[in-house]
N, C-alpha and C positions, 0 to 999 in steps of 0.2 A: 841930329840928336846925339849927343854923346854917349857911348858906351858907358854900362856906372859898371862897378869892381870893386868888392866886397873884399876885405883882407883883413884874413883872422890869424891872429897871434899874439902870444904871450910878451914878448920882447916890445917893447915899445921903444926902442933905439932901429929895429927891424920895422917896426908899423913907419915909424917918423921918414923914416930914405924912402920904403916903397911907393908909401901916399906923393910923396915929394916928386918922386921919379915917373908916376904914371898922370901924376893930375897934370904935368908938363908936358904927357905924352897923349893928352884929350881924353883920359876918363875921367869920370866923376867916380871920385872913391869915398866909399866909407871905412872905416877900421870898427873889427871888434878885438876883444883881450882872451876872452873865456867863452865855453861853449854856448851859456845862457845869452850871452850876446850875440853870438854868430847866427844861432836859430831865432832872435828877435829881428835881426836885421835883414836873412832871408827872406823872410815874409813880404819884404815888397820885392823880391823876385829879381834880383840885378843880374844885368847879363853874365857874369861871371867870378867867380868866387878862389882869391887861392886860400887855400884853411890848411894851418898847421898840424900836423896827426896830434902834437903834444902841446897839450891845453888843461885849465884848471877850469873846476866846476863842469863835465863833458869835455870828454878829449873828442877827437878828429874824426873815430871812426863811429863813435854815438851819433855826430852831428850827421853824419853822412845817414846813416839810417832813419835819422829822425827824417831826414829830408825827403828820403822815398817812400816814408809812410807819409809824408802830407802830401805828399804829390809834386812841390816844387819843383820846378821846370831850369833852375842855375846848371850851368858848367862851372861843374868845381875841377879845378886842380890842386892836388892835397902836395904839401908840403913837406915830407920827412927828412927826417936826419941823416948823412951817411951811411953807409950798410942798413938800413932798414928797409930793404927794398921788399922781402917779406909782407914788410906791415902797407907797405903801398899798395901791393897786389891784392891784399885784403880790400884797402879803401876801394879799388879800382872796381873790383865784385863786388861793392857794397853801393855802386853810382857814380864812385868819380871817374873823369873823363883821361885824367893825365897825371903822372906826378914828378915833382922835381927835387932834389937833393941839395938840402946846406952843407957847407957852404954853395951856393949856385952863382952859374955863369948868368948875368943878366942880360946879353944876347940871346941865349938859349934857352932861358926862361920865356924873353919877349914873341921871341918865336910859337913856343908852347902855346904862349897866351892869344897870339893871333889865329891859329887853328883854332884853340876851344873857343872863341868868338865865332869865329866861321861857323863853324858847328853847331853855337847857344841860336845864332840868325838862323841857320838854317830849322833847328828844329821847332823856334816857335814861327815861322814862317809856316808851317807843316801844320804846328796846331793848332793855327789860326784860320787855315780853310777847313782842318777838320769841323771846328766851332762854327765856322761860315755855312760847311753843310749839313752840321746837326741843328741847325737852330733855322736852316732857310724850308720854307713853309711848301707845303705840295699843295698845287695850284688845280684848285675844284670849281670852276665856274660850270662845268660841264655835269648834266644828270650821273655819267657812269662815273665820272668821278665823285661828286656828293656820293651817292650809295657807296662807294667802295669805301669811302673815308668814316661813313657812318660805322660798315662793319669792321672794319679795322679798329673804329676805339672800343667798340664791345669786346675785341681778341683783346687787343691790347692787355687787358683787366687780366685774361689766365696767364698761367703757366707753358699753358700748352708749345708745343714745337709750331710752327707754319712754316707752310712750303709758300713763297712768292713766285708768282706765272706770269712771263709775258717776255713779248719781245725784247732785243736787246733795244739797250737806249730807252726804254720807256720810264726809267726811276725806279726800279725795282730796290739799292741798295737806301734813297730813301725814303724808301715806304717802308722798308726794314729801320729806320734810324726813326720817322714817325709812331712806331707799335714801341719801341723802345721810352721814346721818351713822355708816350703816355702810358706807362704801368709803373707799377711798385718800385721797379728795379728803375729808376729814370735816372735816382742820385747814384748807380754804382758805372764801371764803363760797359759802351757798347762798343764792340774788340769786331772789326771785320776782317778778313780772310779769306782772299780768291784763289779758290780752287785750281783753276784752270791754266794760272799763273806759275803752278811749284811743282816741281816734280816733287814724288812721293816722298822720299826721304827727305827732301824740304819739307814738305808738308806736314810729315811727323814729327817732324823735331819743332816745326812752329807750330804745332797747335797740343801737341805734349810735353814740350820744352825737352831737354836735353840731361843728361848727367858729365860732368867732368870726363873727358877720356871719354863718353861713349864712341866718338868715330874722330878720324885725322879732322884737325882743327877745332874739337869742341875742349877748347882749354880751359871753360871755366862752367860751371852749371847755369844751366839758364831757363827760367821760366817760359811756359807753354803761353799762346794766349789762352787756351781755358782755364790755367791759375790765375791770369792777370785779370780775366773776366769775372772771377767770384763772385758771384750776387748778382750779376749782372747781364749781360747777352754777349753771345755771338751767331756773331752773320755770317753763312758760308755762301760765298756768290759763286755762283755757276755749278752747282753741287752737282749736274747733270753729267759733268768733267771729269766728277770723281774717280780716282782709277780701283778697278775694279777689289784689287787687295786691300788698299784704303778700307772701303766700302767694313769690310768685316769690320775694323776698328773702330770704324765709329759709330758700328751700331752697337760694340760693348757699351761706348759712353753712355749713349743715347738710354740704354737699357739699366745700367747699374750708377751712373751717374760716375765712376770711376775709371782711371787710367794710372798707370805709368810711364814715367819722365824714359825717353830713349837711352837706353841704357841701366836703368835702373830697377830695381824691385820692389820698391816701398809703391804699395798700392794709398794714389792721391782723388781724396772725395771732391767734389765742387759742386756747387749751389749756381749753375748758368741757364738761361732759356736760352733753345736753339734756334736760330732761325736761316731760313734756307732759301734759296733763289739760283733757279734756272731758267734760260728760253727754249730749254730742248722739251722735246715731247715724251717725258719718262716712262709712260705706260708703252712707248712704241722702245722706247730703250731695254723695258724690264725682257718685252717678247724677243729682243735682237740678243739677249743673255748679257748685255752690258751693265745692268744696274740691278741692283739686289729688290728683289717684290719685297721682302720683309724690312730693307731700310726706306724703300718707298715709305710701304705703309706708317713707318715709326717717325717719317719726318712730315707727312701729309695729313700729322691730326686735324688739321687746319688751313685749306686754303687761301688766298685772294690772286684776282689775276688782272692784274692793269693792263687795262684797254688801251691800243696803240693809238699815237697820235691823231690816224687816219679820222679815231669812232669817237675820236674827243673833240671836232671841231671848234667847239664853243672855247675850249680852254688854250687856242693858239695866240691868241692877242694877247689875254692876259700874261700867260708863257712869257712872250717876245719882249714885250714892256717891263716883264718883272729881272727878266735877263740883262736889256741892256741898263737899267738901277743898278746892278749888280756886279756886271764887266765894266761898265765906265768909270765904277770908283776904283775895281780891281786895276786897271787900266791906269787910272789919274786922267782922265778924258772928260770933257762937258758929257751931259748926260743928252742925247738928242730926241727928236722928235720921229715919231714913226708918220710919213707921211703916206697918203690916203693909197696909191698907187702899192706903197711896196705892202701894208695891211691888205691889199687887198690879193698880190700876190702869194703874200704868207698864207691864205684864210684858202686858196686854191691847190695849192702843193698837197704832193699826196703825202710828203712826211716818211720815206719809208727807213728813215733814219731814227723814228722819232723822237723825244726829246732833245737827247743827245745832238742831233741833227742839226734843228732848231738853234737848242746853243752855242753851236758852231758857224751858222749862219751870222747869228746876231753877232756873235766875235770879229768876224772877219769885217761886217758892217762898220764896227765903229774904228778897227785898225784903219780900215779905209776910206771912211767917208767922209765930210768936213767937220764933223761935230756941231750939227746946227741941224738936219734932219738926215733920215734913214731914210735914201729913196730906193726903185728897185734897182736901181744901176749897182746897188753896193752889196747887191745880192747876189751869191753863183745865181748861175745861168740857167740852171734846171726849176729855180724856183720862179728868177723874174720872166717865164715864158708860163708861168699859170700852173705849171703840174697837170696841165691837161692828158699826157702820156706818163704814166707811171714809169711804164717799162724803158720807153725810151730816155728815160730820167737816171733809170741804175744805167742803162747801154754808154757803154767808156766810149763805142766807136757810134753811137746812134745819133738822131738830127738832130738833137743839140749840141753835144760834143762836136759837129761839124760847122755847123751855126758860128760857135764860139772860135773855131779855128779859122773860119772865113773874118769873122771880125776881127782876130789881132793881125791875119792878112793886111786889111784895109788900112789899118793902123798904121804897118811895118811899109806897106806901101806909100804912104800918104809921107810921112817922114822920112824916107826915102829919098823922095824925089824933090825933097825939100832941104837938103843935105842934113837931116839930123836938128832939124829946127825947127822943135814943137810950137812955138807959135804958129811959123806960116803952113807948120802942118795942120794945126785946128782951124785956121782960116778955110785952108784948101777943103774940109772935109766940113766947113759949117757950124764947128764948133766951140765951143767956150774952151781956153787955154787950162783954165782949171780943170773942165771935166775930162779932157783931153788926157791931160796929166794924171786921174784918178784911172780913166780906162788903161793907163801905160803900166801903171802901177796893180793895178788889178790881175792884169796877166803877168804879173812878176818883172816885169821887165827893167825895172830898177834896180 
């Protein structure tokens, strides 16, 4: 599919060479004249945009602002005039990605244009799983999940803060993304935010934003996610992580609904619901002096606590099937068939990974298997042996891990002794050349 490339300017002796120049270099361009047209022709989103600061009807840096109040997702590269490098740095704080000076080198231009490509791919690549996992549905065949799901759309409805509980891997960020998009706030965004991930001055400056000059390398002011979130939610994962000085700050928020940008003093209001999720045990954290009892209480208006895979039996089929729909197209892969052996393997496993677990299982099934069904052979080892031993199942050095090393043993020996020639090694050993070839590949050995 061809890149398309927006190019707005007044000069239409400058539109007629660059149209000329890039539609022979595989874009699809369009051209506008004046600002009215550059923000009518944004609207269908084309990967990349270069727009001249100087325009009639909206100049350069309006359209730039229009752009990030509608949300438009374009890399623009703005275009100014010699020495106006000023008005560039403006455009640049204002969204644009890059800017170039007339007269321009059109090597250096083309160069420009192939990064902020890279860049337009990469970031709608980015918000197109975002959209994948706000919109993919949490999987209730199971009692504890119906009841959770019932109480969660009643929460949904307040304002209130909630604290989300439960192991890692169990979905916790979208059960926070489900409370989201059944409330009031659904049309504003829901902004998440891993705790555990940022050290603290990261952390303050990403979720208060920044002022100009507050510290080495903040060159330009920069919005907090909880300005970006206005009207809308944020999700703090692992808040259990939080470091303990943190802690004070964000029970000001929590309490007056206000902050200041790092570095700054102009005190900023916002309109967010908070939502919060840890798998650590807070009340043992509050006794250990690690976690504030007063920001507990202020973030625990509201519990839910997803039940780990182990207590949802009923909901691992449907999990695994709604997984590989999901990775096979992310993939470009046939979509396969879960056959009776490895469902029944799955239905066994103690899951102490859980979700997350699961769909990492199912990933590695269809990188590896034929695309025709999911048996257990295409399953680690700790599941196609039933999960009968939990423990021995985490054990790196325990009998399956030895199990497994005895088996690519067998393997290495068989082809071995057969100079490196997996046919007459799957003969030697009984086996279909194919499958032969999947167990080689399984243990990486390609």
């Amino acid at each position: 599919m061809k890149p398309s490339l927006l190019i707005v300017d007044d000069d239409a002796a400058i539109l007629d060479s660059l149209r000329e120049r890039f539609e022979a270099r595989g874009y699809a361009v369009t051209t506008a004249r004046n600002g009215e047209e550059a923000l009518e022709a944004l609207n269908n989103r084309p990967s990349l945009a270069l727009l001249d600061l100087e325009l009639p009807r909206g100049d350069g840096q309006s359209v730039l602002e229009e752009v990030a109040r509608r949300g438009i997702d374009t890399t623009i590269l703005v275009i100014t005039a010699h020495g106006s490098v000023e008005r560039a740095v403006r455009a640049m704080r204002a969204g644009a990605y890059d800017f170039v000076e007339k007269p321009f080198d059109t090597g250096l231009l083309e160069q420009s244009m192939q990064r902020a490509l890279e860049r337009s791919r990469l970031v709608r690549r980015v918000e197109a799983t975002r959209a994948e996992t706000a919109t993919t549905k949490l999987v209730a065949e199971s009692k504890p999940m119906h009841d959770l799901l019932d109480t969660a759309r009643k929460v949904a409805e307040s304002n209130s803060s909630v604290l989300i509980l439960g192991e890692s891997g169990t979905g916790k960020e979208l059960l926070a993304r489900f409370l989201h998009e059944h409330s009031h706030r659904a049309d504003a965004p829901f902004v998440p935010i891993h705790c555990a991930a940022l050290s603290e001055s990261l952390l303050e400056s990403e979720l208060f934003g920044h002022e100009k000059g507050a510290f080495t390398g903040a060159v330009a002011r920069k919005k907090g996610r909880l300005e970006i979130a206005h009207g809308g939610t944020v999700f703090l994962d692992e808040i259990g992580d939080l470091p303990e000085s943190f802690q004070v700050k964000l029970l000001r928020v929590l309490q007056e609904r206000s902050f200041e940008r790092v570095g700054g003093t102009t005190e900023l209001r916002v309109d967010v619901r908070i939502l919060a999720a840890t798998h650590r045990d807070l009340q043992q954290r509050i006794g250990e002096g690690a976690f504030r009892e007063d920001l507990f209480y202020r973030l625990n208006v509201i519990s839910l606590t997803l039940p780990p895979l182990r207590d949802r039996p009923g909901d691992v089929v449907a999990l695994a099937r709604s997984f590989v729909e999901v990775l096979a197209k992310d993939l470009g892969s046939a979509e396969p068939e879960l056959d009776d052996d490895a469902i029944d393997a799955l239905c066994k496993h103690s899951w102490p990974g859980n979700v997350r677990e699961l769909r990492n299982a199912i990933e590695r099934a269809l990188v590896l298997g034929d695309g025709v069904s999911i048996t257990t052979d295409d399953l680690p080892i700790d599941i196609w042996f039933g999960g009968k031993d939990a423990e021995s199942a985490r054990d790196p050095v325990g009998f399956h891990a030895q199990v497994e090393a005895a088996r690519l043993r067998i393997l290495e020996e068989a082809l071995a002794a057969c100079d490196g020639n997996r046919t007459r090694a799957a003969e030697r050993l009984g086996l279909q050349r194919t499958y032969f070839a999947r167990l080689w590949k399984k243990y990486g050995r390609d």
